[in-house]
C-alpha positions in Angstrom: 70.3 -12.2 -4.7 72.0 -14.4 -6.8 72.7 -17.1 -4.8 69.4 -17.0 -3.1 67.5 -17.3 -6.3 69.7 -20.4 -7.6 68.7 -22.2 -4.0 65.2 -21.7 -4.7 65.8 -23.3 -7.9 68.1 -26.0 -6.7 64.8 -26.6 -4.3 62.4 -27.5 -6.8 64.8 -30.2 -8.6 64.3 -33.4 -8.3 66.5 -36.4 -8.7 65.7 -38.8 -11.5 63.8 -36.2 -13.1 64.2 -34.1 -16.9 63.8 -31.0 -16.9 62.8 -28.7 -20.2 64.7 -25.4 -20.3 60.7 -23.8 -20.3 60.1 -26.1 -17.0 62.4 -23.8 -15.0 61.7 -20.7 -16.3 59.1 -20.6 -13.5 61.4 -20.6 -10.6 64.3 -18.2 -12.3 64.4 -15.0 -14.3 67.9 -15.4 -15.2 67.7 -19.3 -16.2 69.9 -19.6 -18.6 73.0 -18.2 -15.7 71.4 -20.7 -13.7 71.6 -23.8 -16.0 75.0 -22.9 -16.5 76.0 -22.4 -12.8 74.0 -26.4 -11.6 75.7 -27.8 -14.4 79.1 -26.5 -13.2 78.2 -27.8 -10.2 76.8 -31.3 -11.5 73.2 -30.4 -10.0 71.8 -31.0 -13.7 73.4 -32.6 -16.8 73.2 -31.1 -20.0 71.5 -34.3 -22.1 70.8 -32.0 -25.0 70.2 -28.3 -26.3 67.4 -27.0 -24.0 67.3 -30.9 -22.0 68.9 -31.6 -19.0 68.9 -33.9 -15.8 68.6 -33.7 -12.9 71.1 -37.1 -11.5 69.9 -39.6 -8.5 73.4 -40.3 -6.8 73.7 -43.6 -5.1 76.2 -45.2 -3.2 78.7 -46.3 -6.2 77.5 -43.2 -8.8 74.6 -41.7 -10.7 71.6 -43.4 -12.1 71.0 -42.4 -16.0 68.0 -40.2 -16.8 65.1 -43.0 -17.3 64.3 -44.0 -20.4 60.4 -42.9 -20.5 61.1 -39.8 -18.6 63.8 -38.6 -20.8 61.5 -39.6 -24.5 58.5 -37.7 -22.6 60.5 -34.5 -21.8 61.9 -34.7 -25.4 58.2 -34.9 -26.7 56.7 -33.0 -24.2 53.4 -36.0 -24.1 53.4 -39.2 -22.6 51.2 -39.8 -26.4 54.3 -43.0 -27.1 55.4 -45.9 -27.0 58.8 -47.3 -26.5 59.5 -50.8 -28.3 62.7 -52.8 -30.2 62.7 -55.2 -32.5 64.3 -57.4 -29.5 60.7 -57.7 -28.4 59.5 -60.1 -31.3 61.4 -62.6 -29.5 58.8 -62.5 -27.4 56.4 -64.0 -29.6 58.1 -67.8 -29.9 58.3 -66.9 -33.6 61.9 -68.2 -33.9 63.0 -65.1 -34.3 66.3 -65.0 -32.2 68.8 -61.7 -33.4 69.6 -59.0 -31.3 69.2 -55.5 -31.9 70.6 -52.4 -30.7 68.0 -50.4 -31.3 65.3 -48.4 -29.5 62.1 -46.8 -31.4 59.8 -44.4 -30.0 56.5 -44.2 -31.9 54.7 -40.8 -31.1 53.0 -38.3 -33.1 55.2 -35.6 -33.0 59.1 -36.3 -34.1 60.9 -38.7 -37.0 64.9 -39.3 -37.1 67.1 -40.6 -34.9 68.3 -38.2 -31.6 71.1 -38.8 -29.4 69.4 -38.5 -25.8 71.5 -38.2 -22.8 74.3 -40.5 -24.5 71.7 -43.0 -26.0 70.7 -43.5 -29.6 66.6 -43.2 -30.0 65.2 -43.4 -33.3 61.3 -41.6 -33.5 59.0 -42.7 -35.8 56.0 -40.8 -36.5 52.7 -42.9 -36.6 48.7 -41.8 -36.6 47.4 -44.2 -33.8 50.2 -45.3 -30.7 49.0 -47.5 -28.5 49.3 -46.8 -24.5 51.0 -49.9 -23.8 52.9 -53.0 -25.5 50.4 -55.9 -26.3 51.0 -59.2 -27.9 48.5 -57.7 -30.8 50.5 -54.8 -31.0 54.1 -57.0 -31.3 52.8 -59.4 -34.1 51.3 -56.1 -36.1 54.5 -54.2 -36.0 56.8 -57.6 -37.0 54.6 -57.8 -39.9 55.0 -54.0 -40.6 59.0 -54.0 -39.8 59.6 -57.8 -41.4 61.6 -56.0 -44.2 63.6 -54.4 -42.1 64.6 -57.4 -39.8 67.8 -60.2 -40.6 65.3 -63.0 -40.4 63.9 -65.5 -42.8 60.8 -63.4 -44.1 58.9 -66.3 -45.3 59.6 -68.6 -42.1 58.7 -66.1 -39.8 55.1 -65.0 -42.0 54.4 -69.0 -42.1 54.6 -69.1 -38.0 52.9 -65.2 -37.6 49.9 -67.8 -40.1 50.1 -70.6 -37.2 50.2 -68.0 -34.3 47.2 -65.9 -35.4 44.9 -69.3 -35.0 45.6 -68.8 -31.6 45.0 -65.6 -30.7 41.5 -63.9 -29.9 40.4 -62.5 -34.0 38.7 -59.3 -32.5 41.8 -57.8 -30.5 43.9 -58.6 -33.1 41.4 -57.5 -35.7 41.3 -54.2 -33.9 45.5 -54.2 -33.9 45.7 -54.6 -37.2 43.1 -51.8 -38.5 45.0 -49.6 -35.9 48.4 -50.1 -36.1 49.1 -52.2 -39.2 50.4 -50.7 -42.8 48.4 -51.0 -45.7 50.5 -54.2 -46.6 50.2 -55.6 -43.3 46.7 -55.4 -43.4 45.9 -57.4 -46.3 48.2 -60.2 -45.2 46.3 -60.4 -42.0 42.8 -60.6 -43.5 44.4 -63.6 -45.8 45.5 -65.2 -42.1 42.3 -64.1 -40.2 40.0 -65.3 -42.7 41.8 -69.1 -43.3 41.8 -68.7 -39.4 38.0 -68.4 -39.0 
């Protein structure tokens, strides 16, 4: 019984996936045998308490869990967005350090998590957009600027020259959304010597 009841599990994974403890319960009565037995067996990785993965094998090993499906299994929403501060680079700012960091903001969890071997830090914020915009980039430098090993007042002086470029209305919009109560008024200063 047993053995026929971990198959029918074993069925319903799929590679590349991650899998919630609650996810399998539907498929086994005697889950937490089971996770024990496919992780013996290297079916499923153990990424965290109550997380685990289910590995796509290749030719010369295993793929990691995927970034996006790993933070929305941890979350349990795709309600997030996944961003570094590497990503201001982006912006021809002259901002040029490197990071090692990834941030998720959701509405849900704040601290930093070890995920399947990788550092995440989750910050908890009201509005999340559903993608990365250019808007969205120049907001959150402004909000994290403090936080950054960059020339604050260099980089604000070129965020000034940069906003005369961009369309006022989306980035209007990003700011009242995403930006902090700081950030805010610096962009009305910038948006109303860009008018």
């Amino acid at each position: 019984m047993k053995t026929s009841t971990l198959y029918q599990l074993k069925r319903h994974l799929r590679p590349g996936r991650v899998y919630r403890r609650q996810d399998l319960l539907r498929w086994s009565h005697s889950v937490d045998r089971h996770l024990r037995d496919l992780t013996v067996d290297g079916s499923l990785h153990k990424l965290r308490n109550g997380l685990y993965y289910c590995p796509r094998r290749f030719e010369f090993g295993e793929a990691p869990a995927d970034e996006r499906e790993l933070v929305k299994a941890f979350l349990r929403t795709n309600r997030f967005v996944v961003t570094s501060p590497n990503l201001y680079n982006q912006l021809g700012l002259g901002t040029t350090q490197l990071y090692n960091k990834r941030v998720v903001y959701n509405q849900k969890r704040h601290g930093t998590f070890q995920l399947g071997g990788r550092m995440i830090t989750f910050e908890r914020r009201m509005n999340v957009p559903k993608q990365l915009s250019q808007e969205f980039l120049l907001v959150d430098l402004v909000n994290e600027l403090g936080q950054l090993a960059e020339d604050q007042e260099a980089v604000l002086s070129r965020v000034h020259e940069r906003v005369k470029e961009m369309d006022p209305r989306k980035l209007s919009r990003a700011v009242s959304l995403y930006g902090k109560y700081s950030t805010q008024k610096k962009f009305q200063e910038m948006l109303q010597h860009a008018a």
